[in-house]
C-alpha positions as CSV (number, residue, x, y, z in Angstrom):
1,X,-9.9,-16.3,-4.3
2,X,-11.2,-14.8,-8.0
3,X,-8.5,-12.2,-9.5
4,X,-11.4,-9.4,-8.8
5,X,-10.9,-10.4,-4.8
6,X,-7.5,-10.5,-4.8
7,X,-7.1,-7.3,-6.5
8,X,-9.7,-5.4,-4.2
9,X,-8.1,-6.9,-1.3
10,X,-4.6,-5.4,-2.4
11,X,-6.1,-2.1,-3.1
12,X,-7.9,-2.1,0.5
13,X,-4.6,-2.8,1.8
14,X,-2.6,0.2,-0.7
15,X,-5.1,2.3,0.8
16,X,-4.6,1.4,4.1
17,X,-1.0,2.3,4.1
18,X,-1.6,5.6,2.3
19,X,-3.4,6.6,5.6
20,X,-0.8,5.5,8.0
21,X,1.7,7.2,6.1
22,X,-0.5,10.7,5.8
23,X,-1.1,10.0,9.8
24,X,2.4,9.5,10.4
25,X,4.0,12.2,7.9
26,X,1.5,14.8,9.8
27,X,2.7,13.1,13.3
28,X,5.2,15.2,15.2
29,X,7.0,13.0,16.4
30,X,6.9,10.6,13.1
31,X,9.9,8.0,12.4
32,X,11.3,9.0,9.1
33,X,12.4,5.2,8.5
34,X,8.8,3.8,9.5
35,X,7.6,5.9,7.1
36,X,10.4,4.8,4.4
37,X,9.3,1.1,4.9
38,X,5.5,1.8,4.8
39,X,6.2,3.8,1.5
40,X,8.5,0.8,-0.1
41,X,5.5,-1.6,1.5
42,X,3.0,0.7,-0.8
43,X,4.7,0.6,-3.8
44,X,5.3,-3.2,-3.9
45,X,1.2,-3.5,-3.0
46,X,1.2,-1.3,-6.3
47,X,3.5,-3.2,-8.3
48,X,1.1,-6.5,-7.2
49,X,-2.0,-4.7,-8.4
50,X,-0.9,-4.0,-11.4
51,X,0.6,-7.5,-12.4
52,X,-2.6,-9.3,-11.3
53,X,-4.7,-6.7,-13.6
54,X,-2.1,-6.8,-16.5
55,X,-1.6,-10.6,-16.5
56,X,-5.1,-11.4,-16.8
């Protein structure tokens, strides 16, 4: 996989979780700690991004 895949493929999935977590957060009936986990799940998908564009 090119570094240009990999990165796209990390962003898809950064945004991905930024929905589930909007869905959630607006959810009723939302589990405060599934939300914590997604968040902590986002920002280490952020932290990957930008390694892979600041490595290379």
């Amino acid at each position: 996989m090119s570094l240009e895949a990999h990165v796209t493929t990390l962003k898809r999935k950064h945004s991905d979780l930024e929905d589930q977590i909007s869905r959630l957060a607006n959810h009723p009936s939302a589990d405060q700690s599934e939300i914590v986990t997604l968040k902590k799940r986002k920002l280490r998908l952020k932290d990957k991004i930008e390694q892979a564009t600041l490595t290379h």
